[in-house]
C-alpha positions in Angstrom: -98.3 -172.5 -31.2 -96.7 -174.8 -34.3 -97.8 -177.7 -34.3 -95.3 -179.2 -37.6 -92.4 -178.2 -39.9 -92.2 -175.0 -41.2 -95.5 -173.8 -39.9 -95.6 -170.5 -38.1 -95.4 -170.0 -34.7 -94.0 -171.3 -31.1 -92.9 -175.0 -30.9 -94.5 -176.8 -28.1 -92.8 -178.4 -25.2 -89.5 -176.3 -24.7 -88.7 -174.8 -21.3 -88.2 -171.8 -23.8 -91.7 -171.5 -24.7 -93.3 -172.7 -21.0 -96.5 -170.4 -20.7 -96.5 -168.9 -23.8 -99.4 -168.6 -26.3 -98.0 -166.3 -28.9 -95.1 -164.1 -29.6 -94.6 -161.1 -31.8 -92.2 -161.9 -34.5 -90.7 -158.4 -34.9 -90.6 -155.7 -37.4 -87.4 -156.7 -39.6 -85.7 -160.3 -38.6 -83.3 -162.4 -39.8 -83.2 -166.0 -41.1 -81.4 -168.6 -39.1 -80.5 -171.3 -40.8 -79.9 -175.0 -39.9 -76.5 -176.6 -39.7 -75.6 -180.3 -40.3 -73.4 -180.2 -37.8 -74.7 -178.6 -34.7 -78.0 -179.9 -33.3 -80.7 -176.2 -33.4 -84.0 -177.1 -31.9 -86.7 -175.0 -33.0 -88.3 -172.5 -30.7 -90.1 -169.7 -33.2 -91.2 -170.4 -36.8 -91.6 -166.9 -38.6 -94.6 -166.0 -40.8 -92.9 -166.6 -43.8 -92.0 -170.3 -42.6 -88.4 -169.2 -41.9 -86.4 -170.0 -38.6 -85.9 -167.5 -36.2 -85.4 -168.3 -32.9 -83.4 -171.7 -32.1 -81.6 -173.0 -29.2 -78.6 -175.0 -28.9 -77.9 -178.0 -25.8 -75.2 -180.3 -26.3 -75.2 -180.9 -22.2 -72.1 -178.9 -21.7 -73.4 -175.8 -23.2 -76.2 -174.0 -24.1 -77.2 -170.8 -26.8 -80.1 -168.8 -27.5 -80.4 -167.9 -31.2 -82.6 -165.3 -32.0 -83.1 -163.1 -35.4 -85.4 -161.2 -34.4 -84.4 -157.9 -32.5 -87.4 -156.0 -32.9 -89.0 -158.0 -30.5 -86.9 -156.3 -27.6 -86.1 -153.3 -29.1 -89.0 -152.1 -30.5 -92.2 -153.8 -28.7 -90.8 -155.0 -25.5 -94.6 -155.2 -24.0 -95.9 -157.0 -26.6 -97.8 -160.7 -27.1 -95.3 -162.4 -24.2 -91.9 -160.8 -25.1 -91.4 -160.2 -21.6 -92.1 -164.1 -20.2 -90.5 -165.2 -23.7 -87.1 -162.8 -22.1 -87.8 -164.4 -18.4 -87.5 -168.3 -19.4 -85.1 -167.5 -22.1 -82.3 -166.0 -18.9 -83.9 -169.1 -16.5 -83.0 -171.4 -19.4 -80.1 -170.4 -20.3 -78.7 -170.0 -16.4 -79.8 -173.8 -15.8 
């Protein structure tokens, strides 16, 4: 779990992450990064310190932004990609 900026791993708190220790990062994955003007909270922070999984509420909407694909195509049943897929679809249904 991240505990700061930048520093790898699952950030604490978020519905998202509920029950989650750790989470396999994937194999290849893509950077997301941050816009000025829409509001990304932070769900995973990739080894490499970059953003790759970030979620969007602005109360009339929300997105799931995830770079890294792997996770569900290549290790579904791996470190909690299943729970991670499970309060991701509870999330994004509320």
């Amino acid at each position: 779990i991240s505990s700061g900026d930048a520093e790898p791993g699952l950030t604490p708190g978020h519905e998202i992450t509920t029950g989650l220790e750790n989470l396999y990062e994937g194999i290849t994955i893509a950077t997301i990064r941050p816009s000025r003007s829409v509001n990304l909270s932070p769900i995973l922070t990739g080894s490499a310190g970059n953003l790759v999984c970030a979620a969007l509420d602005d109360g009339k909407r929300r997105a799931l932004l995830d770079g890294g694909f792997t996770r569900l195509y290549v290790k579904w049943d791996t470190a909690g990609t299943a729970r991670y897929v499970v309060n991701a679809a509870a999330w994004l249904v509320n």
